[in-house]
Structure formats: C-alpha cells, structure tokens
mmCIF entry with sequence, helices, sheets and N, C-alpha, C, O atoms, coordinates in Angstrom:
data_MODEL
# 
_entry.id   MODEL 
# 
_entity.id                         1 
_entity.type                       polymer 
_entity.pdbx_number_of_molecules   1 
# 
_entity_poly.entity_id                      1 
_entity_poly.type                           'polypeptide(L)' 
_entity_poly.nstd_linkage                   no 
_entity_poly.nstd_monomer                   no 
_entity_poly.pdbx_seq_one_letter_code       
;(UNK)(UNK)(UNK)(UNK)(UNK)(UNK)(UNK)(UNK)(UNK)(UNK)(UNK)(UNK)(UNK)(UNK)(UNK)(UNK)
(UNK)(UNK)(UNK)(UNK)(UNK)(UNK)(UNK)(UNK)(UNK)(UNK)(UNK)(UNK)(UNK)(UNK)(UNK)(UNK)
(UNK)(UNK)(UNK)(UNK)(UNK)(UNK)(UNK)(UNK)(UNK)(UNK)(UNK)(UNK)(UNK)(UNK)(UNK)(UNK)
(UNK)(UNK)(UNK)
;
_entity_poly.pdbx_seq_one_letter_code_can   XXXXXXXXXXXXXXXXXXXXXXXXXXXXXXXXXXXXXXXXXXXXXXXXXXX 
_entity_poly.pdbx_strand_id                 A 
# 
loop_
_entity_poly_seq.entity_id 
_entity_poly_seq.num 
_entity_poly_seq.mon_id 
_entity_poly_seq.hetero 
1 1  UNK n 
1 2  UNK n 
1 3  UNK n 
1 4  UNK n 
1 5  UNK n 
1 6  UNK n 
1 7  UNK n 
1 8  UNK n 
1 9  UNK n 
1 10 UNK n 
1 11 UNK n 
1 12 UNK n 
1 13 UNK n 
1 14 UNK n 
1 15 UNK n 
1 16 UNK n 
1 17 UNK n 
1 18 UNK n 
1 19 UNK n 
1 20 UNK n 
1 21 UNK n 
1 22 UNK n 
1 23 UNK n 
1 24 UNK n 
1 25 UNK n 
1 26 UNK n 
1 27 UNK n 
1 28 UNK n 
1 29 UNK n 
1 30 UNK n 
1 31 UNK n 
1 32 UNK n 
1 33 UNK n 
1 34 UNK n 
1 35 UNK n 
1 36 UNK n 
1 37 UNK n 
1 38 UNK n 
1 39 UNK n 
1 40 UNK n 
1 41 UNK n 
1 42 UNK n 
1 43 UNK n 
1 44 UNK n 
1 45 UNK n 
1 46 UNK n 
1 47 UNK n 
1 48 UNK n 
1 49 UNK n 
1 50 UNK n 
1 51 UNK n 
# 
_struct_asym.id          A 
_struct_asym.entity_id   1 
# 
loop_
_struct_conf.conf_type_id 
_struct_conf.id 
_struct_conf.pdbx_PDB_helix_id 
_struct_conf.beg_label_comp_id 
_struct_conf.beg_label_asym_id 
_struct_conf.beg_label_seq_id 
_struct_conf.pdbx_beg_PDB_ins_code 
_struct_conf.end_label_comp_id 
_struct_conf.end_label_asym_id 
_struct_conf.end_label_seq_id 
_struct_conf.pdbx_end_PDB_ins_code 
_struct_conf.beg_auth_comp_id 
_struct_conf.beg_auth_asym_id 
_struct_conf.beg_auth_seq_id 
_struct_conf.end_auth_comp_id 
_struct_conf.end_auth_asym_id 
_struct_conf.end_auth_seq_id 
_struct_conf.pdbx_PDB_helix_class 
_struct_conf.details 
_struct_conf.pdbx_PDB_helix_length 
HELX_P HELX_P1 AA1 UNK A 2  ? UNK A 17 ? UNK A 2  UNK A 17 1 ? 16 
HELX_P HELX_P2 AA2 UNK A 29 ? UNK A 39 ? UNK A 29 UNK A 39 1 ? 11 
# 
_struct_conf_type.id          HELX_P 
_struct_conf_type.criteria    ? 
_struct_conf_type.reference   ? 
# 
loop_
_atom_site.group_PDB 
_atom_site.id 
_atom_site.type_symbol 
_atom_site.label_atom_id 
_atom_site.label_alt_id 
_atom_site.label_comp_id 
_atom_site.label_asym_id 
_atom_site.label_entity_id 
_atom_site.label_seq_id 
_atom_site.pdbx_PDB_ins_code 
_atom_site.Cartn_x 
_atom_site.Cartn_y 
_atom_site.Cartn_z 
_atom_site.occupancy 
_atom_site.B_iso_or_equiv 
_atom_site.pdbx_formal_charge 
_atom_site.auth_seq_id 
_atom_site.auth_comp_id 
_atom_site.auth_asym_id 
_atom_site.auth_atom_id 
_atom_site.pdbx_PDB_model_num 
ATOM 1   N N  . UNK A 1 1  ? 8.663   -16.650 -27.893 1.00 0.00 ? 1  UNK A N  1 
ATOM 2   C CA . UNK A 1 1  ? 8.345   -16.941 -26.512 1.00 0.00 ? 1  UNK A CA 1 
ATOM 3   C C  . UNK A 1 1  ? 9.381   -16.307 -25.579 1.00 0.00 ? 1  UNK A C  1 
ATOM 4   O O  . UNK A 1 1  ? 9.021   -15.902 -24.474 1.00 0.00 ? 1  UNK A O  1 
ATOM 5   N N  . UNK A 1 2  ? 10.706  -16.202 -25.997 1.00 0.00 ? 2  UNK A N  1 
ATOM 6   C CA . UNK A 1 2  ? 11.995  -15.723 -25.293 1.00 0.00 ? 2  UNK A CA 1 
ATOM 7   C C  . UNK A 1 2  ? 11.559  -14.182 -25.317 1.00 0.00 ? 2  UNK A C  1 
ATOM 8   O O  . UNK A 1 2  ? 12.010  -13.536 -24.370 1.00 0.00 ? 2  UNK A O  1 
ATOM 9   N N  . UNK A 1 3  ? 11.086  -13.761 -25.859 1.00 0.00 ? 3  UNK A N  1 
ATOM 10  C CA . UNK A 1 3  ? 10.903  -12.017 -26.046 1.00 0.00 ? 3  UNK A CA 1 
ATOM 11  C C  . UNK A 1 3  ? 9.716   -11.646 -25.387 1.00 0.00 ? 3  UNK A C  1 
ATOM 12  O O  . UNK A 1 3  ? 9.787   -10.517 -24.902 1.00 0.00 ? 3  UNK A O  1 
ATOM 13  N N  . UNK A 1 4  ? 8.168   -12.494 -25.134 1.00 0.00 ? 4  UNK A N  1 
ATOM 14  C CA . UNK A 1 4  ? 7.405   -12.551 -24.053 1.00 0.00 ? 4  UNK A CA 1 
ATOM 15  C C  . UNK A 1 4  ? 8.029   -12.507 -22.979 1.00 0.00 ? 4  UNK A C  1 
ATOM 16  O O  . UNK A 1 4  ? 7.989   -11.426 -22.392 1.00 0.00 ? 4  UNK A O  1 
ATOM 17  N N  . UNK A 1 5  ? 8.829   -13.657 -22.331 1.00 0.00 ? 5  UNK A N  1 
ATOM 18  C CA . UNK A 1 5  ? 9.341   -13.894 -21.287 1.00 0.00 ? 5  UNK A CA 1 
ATOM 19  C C  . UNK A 1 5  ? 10.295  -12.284 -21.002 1.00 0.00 ? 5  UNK A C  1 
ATOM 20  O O  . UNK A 1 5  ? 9.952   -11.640 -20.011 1.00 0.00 ? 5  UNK A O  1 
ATOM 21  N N  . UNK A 1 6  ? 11.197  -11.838 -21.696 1.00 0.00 ? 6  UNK A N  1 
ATOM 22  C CA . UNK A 1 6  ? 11.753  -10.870 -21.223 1.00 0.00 ? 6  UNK A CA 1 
ATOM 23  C C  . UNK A 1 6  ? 10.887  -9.796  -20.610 1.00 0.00 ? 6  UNK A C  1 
ATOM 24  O O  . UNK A 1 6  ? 10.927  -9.269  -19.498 1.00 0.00 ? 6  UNK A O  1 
ATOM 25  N N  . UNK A 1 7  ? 9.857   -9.569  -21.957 1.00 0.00 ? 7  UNK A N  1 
ATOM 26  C CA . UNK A 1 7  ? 8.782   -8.343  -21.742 1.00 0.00 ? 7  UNK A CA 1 
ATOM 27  C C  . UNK A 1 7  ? 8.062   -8.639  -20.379 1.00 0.00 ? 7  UNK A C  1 
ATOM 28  O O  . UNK A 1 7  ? 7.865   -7.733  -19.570 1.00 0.00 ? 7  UNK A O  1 
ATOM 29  N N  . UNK A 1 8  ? 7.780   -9.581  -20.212 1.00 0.00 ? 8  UNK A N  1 
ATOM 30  C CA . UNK A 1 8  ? 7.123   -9.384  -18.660 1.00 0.00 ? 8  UNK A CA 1 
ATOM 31  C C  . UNK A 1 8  ? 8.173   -9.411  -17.595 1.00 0.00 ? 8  UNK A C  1 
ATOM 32  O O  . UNK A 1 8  ? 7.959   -8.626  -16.670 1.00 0.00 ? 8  UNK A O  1 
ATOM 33  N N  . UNK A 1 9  ? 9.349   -10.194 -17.505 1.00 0.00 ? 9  UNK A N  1 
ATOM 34  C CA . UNK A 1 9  ? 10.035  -9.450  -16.387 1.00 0.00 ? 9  UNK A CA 1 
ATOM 35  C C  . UNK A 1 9  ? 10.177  -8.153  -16.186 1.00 0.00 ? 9  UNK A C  1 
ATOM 36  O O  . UNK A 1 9  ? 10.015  -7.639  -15.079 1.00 0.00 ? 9  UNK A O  1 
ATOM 37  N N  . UNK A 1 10 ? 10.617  -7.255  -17.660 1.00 0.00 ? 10 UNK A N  1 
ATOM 38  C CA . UNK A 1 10 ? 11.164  -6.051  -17.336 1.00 0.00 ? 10 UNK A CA 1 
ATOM 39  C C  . UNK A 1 10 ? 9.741   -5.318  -16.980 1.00 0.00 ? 10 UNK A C  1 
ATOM 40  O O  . UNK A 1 10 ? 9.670   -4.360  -16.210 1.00 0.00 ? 10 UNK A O  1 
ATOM 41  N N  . UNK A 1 11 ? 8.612   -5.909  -17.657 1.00 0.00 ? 11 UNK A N  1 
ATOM 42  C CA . UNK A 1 11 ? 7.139   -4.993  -16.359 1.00 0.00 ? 11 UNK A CA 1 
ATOM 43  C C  . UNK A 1 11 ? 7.166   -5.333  -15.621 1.00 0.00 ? 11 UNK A C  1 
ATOM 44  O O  . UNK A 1 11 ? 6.593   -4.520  -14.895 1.00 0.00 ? 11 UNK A O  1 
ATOM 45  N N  . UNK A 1 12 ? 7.598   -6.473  -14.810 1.00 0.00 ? 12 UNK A N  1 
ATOM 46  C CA . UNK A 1 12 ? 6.845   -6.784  -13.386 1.00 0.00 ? 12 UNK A CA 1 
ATOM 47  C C  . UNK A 1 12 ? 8.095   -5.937  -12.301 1.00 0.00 ? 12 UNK A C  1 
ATOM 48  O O  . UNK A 1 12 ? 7.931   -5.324  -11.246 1.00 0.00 ? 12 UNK A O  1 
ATOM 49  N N  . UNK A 1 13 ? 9.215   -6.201  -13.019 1.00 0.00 ? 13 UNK A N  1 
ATOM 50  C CA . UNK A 1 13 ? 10.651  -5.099  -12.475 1.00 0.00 ? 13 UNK A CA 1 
ATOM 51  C C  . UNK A 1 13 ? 10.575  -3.453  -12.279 1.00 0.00 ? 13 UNK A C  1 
ATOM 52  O O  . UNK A 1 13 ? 11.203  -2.599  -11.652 1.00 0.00 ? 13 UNK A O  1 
ATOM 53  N N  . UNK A 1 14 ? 9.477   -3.504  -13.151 1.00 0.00 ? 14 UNK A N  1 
ATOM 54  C CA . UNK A 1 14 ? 9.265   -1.651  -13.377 1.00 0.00 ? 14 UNK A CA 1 
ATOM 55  C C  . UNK A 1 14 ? 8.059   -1.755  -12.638 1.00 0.00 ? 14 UNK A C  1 
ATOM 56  O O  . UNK A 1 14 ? 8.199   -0.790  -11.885 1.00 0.00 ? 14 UNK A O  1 
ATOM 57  N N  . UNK A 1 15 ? 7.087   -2.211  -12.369 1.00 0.00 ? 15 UNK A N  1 
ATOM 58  C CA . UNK A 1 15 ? 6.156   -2.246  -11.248 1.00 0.00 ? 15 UNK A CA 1 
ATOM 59  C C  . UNK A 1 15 ? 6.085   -2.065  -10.129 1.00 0.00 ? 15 UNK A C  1 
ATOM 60  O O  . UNK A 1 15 ? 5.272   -1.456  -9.434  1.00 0.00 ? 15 UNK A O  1 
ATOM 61  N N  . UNK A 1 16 ? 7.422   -2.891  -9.815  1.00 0.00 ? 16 UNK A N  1 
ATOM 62  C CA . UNK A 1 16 ? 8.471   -2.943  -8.442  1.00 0.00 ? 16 UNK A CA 1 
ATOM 63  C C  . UNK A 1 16 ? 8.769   -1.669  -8.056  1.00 0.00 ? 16 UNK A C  1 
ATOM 64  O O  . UNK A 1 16 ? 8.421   -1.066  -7.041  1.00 0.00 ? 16 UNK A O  1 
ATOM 65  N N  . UNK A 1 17 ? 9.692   -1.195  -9.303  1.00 0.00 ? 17 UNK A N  1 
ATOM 66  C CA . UNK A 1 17 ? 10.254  0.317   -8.777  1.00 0.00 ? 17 UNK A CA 1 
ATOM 67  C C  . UNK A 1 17 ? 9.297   1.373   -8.285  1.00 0.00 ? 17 UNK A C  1 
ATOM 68  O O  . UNK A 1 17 ? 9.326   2.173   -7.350  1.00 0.00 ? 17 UNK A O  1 
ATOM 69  N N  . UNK A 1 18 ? 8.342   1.061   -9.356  1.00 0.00 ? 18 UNK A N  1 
ATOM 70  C CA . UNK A 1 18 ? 6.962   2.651   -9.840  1.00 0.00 ? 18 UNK A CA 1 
ATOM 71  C C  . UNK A 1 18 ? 6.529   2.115   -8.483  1.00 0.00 ? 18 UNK A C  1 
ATOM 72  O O  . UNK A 1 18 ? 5.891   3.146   -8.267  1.00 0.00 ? 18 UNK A O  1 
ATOM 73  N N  . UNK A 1 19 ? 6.300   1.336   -7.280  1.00 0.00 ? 19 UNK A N  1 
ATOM 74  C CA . UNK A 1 19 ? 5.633   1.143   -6.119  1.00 0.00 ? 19 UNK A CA 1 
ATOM 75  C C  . UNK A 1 19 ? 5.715   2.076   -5.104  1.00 0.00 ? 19 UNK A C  1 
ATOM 76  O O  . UNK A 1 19 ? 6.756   2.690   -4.867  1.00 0.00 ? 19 UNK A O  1 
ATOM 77  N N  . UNK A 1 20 ? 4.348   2.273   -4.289  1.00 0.00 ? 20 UNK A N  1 
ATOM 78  C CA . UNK A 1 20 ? 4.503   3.453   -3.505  1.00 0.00 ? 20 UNK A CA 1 
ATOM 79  C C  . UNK A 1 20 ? 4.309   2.204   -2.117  1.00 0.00 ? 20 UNK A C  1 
ATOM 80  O O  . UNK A 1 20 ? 3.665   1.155   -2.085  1.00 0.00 ? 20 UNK A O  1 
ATOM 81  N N  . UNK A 1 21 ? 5.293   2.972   -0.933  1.00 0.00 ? 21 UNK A N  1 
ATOM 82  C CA . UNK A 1 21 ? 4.461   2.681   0.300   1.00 0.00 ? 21 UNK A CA 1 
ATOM 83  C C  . UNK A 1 21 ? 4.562   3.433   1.109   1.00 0.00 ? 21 UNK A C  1 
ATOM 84  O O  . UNK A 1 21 ? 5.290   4.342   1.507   1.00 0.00 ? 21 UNK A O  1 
ATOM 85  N N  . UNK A 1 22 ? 3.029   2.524   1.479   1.00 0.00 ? 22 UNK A N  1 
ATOM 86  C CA . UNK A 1 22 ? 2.172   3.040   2.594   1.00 0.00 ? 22 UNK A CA 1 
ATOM 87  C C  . UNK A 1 22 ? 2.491   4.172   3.564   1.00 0.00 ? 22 UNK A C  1 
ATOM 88  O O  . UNK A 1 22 ? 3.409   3.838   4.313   1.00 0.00 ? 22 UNK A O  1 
ATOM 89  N N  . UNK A 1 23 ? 1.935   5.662   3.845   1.00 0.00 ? 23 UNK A N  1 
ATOM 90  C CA . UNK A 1 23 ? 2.338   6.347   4.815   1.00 0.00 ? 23 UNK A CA 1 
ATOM 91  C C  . UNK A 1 23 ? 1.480   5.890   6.056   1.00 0.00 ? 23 UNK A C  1 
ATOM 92  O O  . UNK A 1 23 ? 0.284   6.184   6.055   1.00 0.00 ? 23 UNK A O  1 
ATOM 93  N N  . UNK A 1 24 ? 2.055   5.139   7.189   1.00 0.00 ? 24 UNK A N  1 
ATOM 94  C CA . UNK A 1 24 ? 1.067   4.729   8.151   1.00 0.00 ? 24 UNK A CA 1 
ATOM 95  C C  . UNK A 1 24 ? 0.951   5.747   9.082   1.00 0.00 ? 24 UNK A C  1 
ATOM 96  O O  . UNK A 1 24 ? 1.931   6.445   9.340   1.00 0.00 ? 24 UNK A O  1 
ATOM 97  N N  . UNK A 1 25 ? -0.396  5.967   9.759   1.00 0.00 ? 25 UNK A N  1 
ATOM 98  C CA . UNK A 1 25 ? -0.456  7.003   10.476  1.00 0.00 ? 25 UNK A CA 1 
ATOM 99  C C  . UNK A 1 25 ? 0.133   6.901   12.138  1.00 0.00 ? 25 UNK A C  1 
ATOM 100 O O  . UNK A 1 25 ? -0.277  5.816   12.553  1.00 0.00 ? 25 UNK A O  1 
ATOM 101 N N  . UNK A 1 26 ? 0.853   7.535   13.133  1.00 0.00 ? 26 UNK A N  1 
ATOM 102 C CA . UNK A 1 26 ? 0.975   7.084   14.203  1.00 0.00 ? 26 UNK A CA 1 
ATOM 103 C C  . UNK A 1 26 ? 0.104   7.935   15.268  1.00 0.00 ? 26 UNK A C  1 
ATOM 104 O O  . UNK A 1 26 ? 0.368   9.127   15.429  1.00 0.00 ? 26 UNK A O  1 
ATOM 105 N N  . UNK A 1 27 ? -0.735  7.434   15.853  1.00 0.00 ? 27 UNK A N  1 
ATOM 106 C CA . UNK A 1 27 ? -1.410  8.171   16.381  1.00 0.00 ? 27 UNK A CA 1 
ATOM 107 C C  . UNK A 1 27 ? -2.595  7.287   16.978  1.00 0.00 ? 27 UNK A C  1 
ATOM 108 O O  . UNK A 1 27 ? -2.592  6.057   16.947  1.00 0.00 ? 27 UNK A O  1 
ATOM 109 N N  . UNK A 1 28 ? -3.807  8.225   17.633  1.00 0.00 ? 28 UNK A N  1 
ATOM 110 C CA . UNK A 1 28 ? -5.060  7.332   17.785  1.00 0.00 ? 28 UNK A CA 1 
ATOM 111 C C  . UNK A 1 28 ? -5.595  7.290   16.911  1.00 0.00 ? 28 UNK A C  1 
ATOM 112 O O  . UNK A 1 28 ? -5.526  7.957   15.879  1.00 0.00 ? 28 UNK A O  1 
ATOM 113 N N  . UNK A 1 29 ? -6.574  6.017   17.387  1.00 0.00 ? 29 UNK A N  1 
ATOM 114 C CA . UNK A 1 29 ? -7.802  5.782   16.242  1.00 0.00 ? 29 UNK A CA 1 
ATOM 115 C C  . UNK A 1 29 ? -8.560  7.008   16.100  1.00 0.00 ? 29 UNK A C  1 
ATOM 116 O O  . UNK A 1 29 ? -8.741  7.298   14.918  1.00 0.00 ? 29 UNK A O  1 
ATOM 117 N N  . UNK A 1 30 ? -9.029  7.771   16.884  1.00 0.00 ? 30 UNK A N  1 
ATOM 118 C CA . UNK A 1 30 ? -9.477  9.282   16.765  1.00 0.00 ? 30 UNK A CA 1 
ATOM 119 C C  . UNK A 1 30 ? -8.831  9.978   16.026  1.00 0.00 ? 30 UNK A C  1 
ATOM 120 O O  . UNK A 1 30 ? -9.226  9.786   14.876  1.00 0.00 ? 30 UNK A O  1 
ATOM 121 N N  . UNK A 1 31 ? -8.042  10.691  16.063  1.00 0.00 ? 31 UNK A N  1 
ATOM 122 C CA . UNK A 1 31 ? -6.855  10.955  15.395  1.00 0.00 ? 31 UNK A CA 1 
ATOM 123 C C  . UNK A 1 31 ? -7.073  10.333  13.789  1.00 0.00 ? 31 UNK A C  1 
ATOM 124 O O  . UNK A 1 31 ? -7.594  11.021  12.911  1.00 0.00 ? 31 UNK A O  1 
ATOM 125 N N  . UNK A 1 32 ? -6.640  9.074   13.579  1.00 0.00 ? 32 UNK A N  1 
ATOM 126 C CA . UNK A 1 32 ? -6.978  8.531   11.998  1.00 0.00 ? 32 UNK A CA 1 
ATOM 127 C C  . UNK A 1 32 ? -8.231  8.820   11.726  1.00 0.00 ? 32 UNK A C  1 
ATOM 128 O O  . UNK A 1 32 ? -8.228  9.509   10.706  1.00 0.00 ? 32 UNK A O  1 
ATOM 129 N N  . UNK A 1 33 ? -9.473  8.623   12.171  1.00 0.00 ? 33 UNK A N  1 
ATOM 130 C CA . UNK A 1 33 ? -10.944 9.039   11.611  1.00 0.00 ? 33 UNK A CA 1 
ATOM 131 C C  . UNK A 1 33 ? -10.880 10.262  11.388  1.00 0.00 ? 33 UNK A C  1 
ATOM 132 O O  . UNK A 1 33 ? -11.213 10.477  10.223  1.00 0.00 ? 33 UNK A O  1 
ATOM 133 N N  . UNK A 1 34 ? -10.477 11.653  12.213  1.00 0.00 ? 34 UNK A N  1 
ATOM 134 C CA . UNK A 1 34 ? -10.634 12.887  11.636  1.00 0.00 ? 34 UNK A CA 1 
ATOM 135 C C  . UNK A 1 34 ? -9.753  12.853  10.398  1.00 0.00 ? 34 UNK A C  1 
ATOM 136 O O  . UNK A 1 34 ? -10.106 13.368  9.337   1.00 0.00 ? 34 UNK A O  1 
ATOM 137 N N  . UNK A 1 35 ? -8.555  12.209  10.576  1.00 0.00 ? 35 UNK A N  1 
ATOM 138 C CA . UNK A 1 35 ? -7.487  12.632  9.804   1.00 0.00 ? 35 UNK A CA 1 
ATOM 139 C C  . UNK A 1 35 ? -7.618  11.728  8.012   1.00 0.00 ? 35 UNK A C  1 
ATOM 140 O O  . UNK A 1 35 ? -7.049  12.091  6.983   1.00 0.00 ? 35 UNK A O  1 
ATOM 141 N N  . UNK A 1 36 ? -8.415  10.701  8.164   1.00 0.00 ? 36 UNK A N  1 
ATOM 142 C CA . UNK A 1 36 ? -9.508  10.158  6.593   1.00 0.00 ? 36 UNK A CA 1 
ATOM 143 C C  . UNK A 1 36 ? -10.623 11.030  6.277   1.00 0.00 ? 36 UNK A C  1 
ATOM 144 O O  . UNK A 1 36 ? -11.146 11.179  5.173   1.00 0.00 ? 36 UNK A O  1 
ATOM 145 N N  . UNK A 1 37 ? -10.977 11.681  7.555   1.00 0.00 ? 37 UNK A N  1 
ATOM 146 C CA . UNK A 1 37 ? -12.356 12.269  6.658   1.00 0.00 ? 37 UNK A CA 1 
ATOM 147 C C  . UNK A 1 37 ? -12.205 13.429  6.163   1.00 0.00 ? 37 UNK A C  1 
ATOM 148 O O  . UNK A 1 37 ? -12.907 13.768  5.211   1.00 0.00 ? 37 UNK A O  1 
ATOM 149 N N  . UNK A 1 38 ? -11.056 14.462  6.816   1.00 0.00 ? 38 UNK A N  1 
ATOM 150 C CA . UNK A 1 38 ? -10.194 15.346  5.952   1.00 0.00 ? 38 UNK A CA 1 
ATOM 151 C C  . UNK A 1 38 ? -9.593  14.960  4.558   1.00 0.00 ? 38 UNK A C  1 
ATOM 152 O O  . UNK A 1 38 ? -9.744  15.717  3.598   1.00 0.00 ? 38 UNK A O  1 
ATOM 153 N N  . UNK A 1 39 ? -9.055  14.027  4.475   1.00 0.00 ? 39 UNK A N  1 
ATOM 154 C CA . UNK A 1 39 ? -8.970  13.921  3.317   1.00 0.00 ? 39 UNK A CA 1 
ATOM 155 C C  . UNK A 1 39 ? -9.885  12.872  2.250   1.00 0.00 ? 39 UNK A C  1 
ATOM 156 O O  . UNK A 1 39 ? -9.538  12.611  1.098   1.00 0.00 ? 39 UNK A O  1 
ATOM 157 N N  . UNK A 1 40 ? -10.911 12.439  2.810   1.00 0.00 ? 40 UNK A N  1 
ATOM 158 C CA . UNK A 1 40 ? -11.934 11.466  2.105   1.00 0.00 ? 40 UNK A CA 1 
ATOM 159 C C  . UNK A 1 40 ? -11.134 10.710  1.476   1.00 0.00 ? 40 UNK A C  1 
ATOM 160 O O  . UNK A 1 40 ? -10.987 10.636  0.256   1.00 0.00 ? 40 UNK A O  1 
ATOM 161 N N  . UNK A 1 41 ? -10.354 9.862   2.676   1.00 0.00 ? 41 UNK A N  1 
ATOM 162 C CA . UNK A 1 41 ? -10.392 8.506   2.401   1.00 0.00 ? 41 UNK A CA 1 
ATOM 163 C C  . UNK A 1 41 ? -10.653 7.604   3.272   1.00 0.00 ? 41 UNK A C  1 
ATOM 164 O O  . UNK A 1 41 ? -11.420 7.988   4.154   1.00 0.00 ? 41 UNK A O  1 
ATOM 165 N N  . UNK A 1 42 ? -10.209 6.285   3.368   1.00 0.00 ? 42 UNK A N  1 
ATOM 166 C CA . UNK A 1 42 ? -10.872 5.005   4.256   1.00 0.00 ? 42 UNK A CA 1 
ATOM 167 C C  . UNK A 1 42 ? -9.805  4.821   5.440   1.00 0.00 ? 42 UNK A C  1 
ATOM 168 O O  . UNK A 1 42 ? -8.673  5.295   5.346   1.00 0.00 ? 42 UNK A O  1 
ATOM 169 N N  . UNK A 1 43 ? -10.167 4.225   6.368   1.00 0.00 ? 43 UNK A N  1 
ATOM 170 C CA . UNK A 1 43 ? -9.040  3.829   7.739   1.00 0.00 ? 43 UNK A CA 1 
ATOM 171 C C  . UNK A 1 43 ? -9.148  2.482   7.489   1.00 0.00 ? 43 UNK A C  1 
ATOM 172 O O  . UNK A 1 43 ? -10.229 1.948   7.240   1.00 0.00 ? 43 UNK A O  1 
ATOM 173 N N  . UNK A 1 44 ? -8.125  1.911   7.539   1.00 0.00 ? 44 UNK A N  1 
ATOM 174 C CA . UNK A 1 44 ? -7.284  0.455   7.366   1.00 0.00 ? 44 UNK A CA 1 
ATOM 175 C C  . UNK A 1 44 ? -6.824  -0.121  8.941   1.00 0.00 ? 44 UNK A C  1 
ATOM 176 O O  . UNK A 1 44 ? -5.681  0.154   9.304   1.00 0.00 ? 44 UNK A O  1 
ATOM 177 N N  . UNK A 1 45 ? -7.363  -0.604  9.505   1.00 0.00 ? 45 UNK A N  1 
ATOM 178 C CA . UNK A 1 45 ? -6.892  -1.143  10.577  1.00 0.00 ? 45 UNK A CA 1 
ATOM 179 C C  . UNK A 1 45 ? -6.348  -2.757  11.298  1.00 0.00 ? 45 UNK A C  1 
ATOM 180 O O  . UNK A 1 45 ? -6.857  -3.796  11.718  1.00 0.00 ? 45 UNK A O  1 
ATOM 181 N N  . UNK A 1 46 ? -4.803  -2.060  11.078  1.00 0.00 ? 46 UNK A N  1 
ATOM 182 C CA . UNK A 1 46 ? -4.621  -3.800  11.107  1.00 0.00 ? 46 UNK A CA 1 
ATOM 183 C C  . UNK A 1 46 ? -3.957  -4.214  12.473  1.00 0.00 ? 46 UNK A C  1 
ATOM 184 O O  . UNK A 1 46 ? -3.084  -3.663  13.144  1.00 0.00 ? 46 UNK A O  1 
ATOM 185 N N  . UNK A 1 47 ? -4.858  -5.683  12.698  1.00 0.00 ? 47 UNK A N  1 
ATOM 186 C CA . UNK A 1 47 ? -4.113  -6.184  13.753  1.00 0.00 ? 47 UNK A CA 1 
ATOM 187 C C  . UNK A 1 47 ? -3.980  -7.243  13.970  1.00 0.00 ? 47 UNK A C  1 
ATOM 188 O O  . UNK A 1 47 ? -4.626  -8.005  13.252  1.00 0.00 ? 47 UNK A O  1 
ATOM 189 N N  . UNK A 1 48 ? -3.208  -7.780  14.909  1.00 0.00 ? 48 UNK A N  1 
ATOM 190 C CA . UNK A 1 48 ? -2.901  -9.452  15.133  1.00 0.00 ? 48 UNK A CA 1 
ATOM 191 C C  . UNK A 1 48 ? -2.967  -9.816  16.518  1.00 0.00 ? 48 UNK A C  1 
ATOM 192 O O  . UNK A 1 48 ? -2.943  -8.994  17.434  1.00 0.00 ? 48 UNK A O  1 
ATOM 193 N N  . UNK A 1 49 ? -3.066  -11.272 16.684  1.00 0.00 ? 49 UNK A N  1 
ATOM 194 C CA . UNK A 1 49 ? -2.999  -11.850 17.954  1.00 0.00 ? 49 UNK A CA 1 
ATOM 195 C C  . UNK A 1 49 ? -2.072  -13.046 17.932  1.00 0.00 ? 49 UNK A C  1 
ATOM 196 O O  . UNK A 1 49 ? -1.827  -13.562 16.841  1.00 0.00 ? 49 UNK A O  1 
ATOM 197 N N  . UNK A 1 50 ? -1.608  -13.464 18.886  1.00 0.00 ? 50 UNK A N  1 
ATOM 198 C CA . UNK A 1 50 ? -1.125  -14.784 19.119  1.00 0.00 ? 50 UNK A CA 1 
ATOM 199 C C  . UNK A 1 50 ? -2.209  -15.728 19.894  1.00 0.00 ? 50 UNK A C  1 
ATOM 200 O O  . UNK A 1 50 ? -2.725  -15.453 20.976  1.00 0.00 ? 50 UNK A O  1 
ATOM 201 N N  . UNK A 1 51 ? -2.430  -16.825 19.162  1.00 0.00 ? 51 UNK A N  1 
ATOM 202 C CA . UNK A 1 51 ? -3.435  -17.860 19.880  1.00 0.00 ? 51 UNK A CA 1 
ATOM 203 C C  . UNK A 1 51 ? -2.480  -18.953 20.317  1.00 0.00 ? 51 UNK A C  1 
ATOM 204 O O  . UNK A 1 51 ? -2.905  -19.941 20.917  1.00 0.00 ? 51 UNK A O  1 
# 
C-alpha cells in the first residue's frame, strides 16, 4: 500500500510539471474568431460579474 501511495504522488507531481498553460489571446473578440478559425480551434470566453 506504501509503494501505491508513493507511485501516485510521484504521477500526480509529474503531471504538475508536464502541464502546459494557457496562451490567452489579447485582443478583440474579432480578432480571436479569425484567429481560431485559422487555426481550427474553439474560442473560450470567460467572464465574471459582481452581484
């Protein structure tokens, strides 16, 4: 059980590292739609409010 337990920290640790992030785009929403459909992928648009 002690040698399970190790084996998944050291994956979930190497998961961590191997992680990519996100290049966010800065620009307009125009701008991001040409700039997904050049490369055929999706636009992610995130936002928030205070209520």
């Amino acid at each position: 059980m002690k040698k399970l337990t190790i084996l998944f920290v050291v994956l979930v640790l190497a998961s961590v590292a191997f992680a990519q992030n996100p290049m966010w785009f800065k620009g307009t929403l125009d701008g991001a739609i040409a700039k997904a459909k050049v490369d055929h992928k999706l636009v992610l648009i995130d936002f928030y409010s205070y209520t």
